[in-house]
C-alpha positions as CSV (number, residue, x, y, z in Angstrom):
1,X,69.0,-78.9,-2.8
2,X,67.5,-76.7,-0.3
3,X,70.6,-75.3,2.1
4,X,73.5,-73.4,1.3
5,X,77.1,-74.8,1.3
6,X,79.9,-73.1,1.7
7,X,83.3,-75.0,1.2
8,X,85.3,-74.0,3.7
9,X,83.0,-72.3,6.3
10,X,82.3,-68.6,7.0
11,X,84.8,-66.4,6.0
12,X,86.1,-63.1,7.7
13,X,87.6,-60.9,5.6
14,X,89.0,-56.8,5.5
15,X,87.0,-55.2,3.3
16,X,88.9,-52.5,1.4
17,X,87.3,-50.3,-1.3
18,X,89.4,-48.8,-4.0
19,X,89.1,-46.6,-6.8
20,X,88.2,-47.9,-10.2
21,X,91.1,-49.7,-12.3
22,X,90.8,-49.5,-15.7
23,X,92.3,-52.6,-16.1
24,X,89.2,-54.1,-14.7
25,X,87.9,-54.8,-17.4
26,X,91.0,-56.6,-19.1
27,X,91.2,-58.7,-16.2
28,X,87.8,-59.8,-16.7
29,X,88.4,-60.4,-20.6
30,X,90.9,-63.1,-19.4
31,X,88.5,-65.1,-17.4
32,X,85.7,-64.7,-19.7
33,X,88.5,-66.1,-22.5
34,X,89.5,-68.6,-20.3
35,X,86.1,-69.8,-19.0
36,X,84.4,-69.7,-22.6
37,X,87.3,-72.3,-23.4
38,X,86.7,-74.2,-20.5
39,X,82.9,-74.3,-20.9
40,X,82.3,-74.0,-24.7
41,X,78.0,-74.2,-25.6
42,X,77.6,-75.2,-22.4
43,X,77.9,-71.5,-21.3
44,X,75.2,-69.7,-22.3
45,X,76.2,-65.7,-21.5
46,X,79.0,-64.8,-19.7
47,X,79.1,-60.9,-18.6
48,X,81.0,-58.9,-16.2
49,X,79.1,-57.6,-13.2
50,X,78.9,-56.4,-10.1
51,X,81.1,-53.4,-9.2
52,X,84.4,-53.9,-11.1
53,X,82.3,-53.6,-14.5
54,X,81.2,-50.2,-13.4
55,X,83.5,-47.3,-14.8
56,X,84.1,-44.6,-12.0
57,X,82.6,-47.0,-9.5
58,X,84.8,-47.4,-6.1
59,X,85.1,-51.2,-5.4
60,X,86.5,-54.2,-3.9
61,X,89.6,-55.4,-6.2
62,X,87.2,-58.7,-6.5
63,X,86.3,-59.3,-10.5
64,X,82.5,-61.1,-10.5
65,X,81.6,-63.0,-13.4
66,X,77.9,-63.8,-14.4
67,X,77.7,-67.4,-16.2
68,X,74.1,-68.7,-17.4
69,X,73.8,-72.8,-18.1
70,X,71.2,-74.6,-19.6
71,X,70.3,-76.5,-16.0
72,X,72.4,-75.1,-13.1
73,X,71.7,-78.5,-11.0
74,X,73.6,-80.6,-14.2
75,X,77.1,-79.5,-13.0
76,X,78.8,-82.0,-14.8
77,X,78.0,-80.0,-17.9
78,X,80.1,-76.9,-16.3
79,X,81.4,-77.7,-12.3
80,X,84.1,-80.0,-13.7
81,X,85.9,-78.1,-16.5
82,X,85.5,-75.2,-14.5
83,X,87.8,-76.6,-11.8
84,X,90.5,-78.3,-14.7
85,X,90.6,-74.7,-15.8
86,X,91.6,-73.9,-12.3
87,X,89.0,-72.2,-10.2
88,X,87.8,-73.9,-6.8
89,X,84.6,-74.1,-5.5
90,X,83.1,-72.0,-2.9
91,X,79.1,-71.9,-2.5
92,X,76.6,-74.4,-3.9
93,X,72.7,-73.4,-3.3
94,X,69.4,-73.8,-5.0
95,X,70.0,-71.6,-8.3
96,X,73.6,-71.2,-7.3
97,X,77.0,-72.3,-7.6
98,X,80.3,-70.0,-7.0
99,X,83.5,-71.2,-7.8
100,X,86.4,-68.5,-7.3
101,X,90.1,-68.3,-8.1
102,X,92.7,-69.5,-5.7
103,X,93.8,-66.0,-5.0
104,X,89.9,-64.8,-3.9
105,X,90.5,-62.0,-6.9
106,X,87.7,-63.2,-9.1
107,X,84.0,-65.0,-8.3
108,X,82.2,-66.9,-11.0
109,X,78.6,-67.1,-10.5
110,X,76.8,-69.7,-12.5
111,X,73.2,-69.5,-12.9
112,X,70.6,-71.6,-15.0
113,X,69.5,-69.6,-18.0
114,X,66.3,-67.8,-17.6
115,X,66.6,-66.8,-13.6
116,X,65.2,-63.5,-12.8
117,X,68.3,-62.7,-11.1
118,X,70.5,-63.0,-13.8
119,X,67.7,-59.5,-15.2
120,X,68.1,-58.2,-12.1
121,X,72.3,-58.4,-11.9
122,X,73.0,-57.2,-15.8
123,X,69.6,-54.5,-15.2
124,X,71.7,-53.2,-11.9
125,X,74.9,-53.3,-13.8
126,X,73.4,-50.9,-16.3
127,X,71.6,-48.9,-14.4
128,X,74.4,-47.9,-12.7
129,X,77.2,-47.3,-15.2
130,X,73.8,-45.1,-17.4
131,X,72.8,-43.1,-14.0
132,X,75.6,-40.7,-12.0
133,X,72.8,-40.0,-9.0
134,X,72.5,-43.4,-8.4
135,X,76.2,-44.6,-8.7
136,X,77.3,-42.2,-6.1
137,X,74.4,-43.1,-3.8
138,X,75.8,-46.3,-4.4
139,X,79.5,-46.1,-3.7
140,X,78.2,-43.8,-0.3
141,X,76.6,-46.3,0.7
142,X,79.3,-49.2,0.6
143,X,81.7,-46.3,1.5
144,X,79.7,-46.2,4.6
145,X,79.4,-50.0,5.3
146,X,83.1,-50.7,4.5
147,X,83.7,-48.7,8.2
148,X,82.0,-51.3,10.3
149,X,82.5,-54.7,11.3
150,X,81.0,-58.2,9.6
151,X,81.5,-61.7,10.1
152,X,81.8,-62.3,6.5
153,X,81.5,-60.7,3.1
154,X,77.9,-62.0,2.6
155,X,76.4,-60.1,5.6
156,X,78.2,-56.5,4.2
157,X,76.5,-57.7,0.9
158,X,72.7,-58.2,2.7
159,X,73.0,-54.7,4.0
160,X,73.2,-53.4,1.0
161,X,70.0,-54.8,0.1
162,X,67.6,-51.9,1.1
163,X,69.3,-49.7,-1.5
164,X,69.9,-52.3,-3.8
165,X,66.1,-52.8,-4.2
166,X,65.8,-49.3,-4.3
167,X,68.1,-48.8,-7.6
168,X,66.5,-52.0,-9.1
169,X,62.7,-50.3,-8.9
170,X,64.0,-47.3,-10.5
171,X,65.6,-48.9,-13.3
172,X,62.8,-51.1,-14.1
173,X,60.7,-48.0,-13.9
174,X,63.2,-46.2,-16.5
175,X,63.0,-49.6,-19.2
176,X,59.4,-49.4,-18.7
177,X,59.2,-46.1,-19.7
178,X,61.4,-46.4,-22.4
179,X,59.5,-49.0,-23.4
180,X,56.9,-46.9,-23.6
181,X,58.0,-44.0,-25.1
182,X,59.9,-46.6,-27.9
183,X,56.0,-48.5,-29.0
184,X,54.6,-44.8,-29.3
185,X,57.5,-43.4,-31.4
186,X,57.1,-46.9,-33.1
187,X,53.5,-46.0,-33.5
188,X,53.4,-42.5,-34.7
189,X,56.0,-43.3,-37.2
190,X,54.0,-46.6,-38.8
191,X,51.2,-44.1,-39.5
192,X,53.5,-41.7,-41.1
193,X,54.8,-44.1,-43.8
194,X,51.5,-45.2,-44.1
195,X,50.2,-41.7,-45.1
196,X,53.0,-40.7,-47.3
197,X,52.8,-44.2,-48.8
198,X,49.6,-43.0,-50.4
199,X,50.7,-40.8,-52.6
200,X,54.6,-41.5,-53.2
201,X,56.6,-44.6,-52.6
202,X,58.8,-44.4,-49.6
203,X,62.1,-46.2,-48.1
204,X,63.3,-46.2,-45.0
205,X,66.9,-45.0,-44.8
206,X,69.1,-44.3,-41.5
207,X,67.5,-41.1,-39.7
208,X,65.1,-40.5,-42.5
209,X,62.9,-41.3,-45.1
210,X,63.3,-41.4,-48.7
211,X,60.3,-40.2,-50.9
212,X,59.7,-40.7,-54.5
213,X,56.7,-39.2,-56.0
214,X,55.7,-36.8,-59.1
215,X,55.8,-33.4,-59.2
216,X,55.1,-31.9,-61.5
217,X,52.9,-34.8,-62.8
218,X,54.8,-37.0,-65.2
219,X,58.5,-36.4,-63.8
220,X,59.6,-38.7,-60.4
221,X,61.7,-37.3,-57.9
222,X,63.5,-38.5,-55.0
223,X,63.6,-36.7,-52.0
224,X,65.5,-37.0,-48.8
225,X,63.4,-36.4,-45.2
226,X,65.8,-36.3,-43.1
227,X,64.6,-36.7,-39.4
228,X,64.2,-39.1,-36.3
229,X,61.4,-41.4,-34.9
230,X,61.8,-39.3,-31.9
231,X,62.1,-36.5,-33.8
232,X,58.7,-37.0,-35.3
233,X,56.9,-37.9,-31.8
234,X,57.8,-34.3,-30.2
235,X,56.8,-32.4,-33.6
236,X,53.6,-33.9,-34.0
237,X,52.7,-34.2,-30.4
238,X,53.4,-31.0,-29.5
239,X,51.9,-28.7,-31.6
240,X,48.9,-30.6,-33.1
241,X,48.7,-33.6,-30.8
242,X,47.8,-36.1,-33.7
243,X,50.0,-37.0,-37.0
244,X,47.6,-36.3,-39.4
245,X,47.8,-32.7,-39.6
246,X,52.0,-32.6,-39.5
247,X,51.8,-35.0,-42.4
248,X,49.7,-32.8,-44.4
249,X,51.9,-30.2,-43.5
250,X,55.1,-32.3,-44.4
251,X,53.2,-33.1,-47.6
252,X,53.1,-29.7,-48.8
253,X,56.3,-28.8,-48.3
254,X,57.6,-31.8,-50.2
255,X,55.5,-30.9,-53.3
256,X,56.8,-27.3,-53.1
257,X,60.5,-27.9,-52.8
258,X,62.8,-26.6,-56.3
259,X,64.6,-29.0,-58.3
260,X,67.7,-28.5,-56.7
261,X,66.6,-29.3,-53.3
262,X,67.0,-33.0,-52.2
263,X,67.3,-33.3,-48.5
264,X,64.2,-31.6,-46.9
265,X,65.7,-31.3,-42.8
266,X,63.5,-31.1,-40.0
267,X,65.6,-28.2,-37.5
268,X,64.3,-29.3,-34.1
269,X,61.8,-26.5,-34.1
270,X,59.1,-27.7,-35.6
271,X,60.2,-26.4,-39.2
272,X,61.6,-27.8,-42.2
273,X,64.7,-26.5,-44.2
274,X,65.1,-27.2,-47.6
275,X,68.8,-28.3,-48.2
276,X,70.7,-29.3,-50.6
277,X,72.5,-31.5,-48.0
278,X,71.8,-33.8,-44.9
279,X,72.8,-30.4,-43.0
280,X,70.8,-28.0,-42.1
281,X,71.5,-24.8,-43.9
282,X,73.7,-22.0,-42.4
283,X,71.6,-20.1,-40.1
284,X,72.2,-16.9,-42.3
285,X,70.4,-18.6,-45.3
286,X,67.2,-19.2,-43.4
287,X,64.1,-16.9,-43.6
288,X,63.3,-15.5,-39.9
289,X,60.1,-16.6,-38.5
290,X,57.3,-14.7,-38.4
291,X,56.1,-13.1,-35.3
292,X,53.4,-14.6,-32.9
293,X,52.3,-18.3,-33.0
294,X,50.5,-21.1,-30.9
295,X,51.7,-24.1,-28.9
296,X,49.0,-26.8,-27.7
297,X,49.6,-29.3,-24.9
298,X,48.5,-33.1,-25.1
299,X,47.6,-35.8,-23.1
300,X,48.9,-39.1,-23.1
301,X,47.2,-40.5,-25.5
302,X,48.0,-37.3,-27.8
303,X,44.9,-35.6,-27.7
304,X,45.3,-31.7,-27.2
305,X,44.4,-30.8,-23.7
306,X,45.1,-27.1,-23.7
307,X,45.6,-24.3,-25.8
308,X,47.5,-21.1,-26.0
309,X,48.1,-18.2,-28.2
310,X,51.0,-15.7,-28.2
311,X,50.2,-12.2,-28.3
312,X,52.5,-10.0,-30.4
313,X,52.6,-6.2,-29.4
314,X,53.6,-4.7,-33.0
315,X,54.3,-1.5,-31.0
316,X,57.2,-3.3,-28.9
């Protein structure tokens, strides 16, 4: 198949824009219900898209449904039970089929399994419910398009395109970065275990590591770290730019904690707080800092790239 078909020809129809319904998403819960029954294996994912799954999100009162299939040219795996279950058949294209209710309120897009716009439409669909800056850029811009005139619903929909492509490269630029930032922390936190797995055995636990080791020599303990992957990242990162040192440090202060401390807390400022607790202690319990200190900046691949040292006047 190489051209579009649209049953019933081109379509004019008033655009109208209202605010987000709650009930949306209900409403979409019944046809994903009523098309997983209709379909059974044969459909593959079925998700809500397009603006209607998009809390706070101005819209058409038009519910969009995303369905993936194992080969989007077999329709007589999915075309047929979809229309027994009552929907009707609008657009058939290469990669393509719509089929919509009766009442135009809903469209069911069926797509083959693996087509890079089926990324694309669940990546936009998050982007914008995760991002306010480019949700309201959005809804400005279909506010804006809504005001002028177009033969049919697919033309308002390719002028959109410009921004839609814009939204799209930011959000692959966001996964890639958390991406990123996710195989460092992943990183950083392998060679911890590895070093405290040295000297002590260690578990993994949620938030934290549990340590078991001997101090003093002869009698095991069990102690509680309780901190984040990217918890660890910005404290080693920041200040000494490599792990090694901050899990000497962390060392130390595990050998040195009394008996009745089992949680050892990092406090988001590059200390440690013995507790007796997964909480912190109360503020009033901890020792105040000591004056002056250091703070090194790193590079990428977390070696220090600058230095500084605060200067404390004792005089005040």
């Amino acid at each position: 198949m190489t051209e579009v078909e649209l049953v019933g020809g081109v379509e004019k129809r008033e655009l109208v824009l209202v605010d987000h319904d709650p009930g949306w998403a209900a409403t979409y819960a019944g046809h994903e219900r009523r098309i997983s029954a209709a379909l059974g294996a044969a459909a593959v994912q079925v998700e809500h898209i397009g603006s209607t799954s998009v809390p706070g999100l101005a819209a058409k009162p038009i519910i969009d449904v995303l369905v993936t299939v194992g080969d989007v040219t077999a329709e007589e795996d999915y075309l047929d039970p979809l229309l027994e279950a009552g929907y009707v058949l609008r657009v058939r294209e290469p990669g393509h089929r719509l089929v919509r209710t009766p009442e135009r309120d809903a469209n069911v897009h069926v797509m083959g399994a693996g087509d890079p716009l089926v990324e694309a439409y669940l990546l936009f669909r998050d982007r914008l419910r995760a991002d306010p800056d480019d949700r309201a850029l959005y809804e400005r811009t279909k506010r804006a398009l809504v005001e002028q005139d177009w033969p049919d619903t697919n033309a308002y929909a390719d002028a959109k395109t410009d921004v839609v492509a814009a939204i799209l490269a930011r959000a692959r630029q966001a996964r890639l970065s958390d991406q990123t930032a996710a195989g460092k922390y992943d990183r950083l936190w392998e060679r911890l275990l590895e070093y405290l797995d040295e000297w002590a055995s260690v578990r993994e636990v949620a938030d934290g590591i549990e340590v078991t080791f001997e101090q003093p020599p002869g009698v095991t303990r069990t102690v509680e770290v309780v901190v984040t992957e990217s918890e660890w990242d910005d404290y080693i990162t920041t200040i000494f730019g490599t792990g090694d040192p901050r899990a000497t440090v962390l060392r130390r202060r595990l050998l040195a904690m009394p008996p009745d401390a089992t949680f050892l807390v990092y406090d988001g400022t590059y200390e440690w707080e013995q507790s007796a607790t997964r909480e912190l202690p109360a503020d009033d319990a901890r020792p105040d800092p000591e004056p002056g200190g250091s703070w090194v900046v790193t590079d990428a691949d977390g070696r220090i790239a600058g230095r500084s040292t605060d200067i404390v006047d004792e005089e005040g």
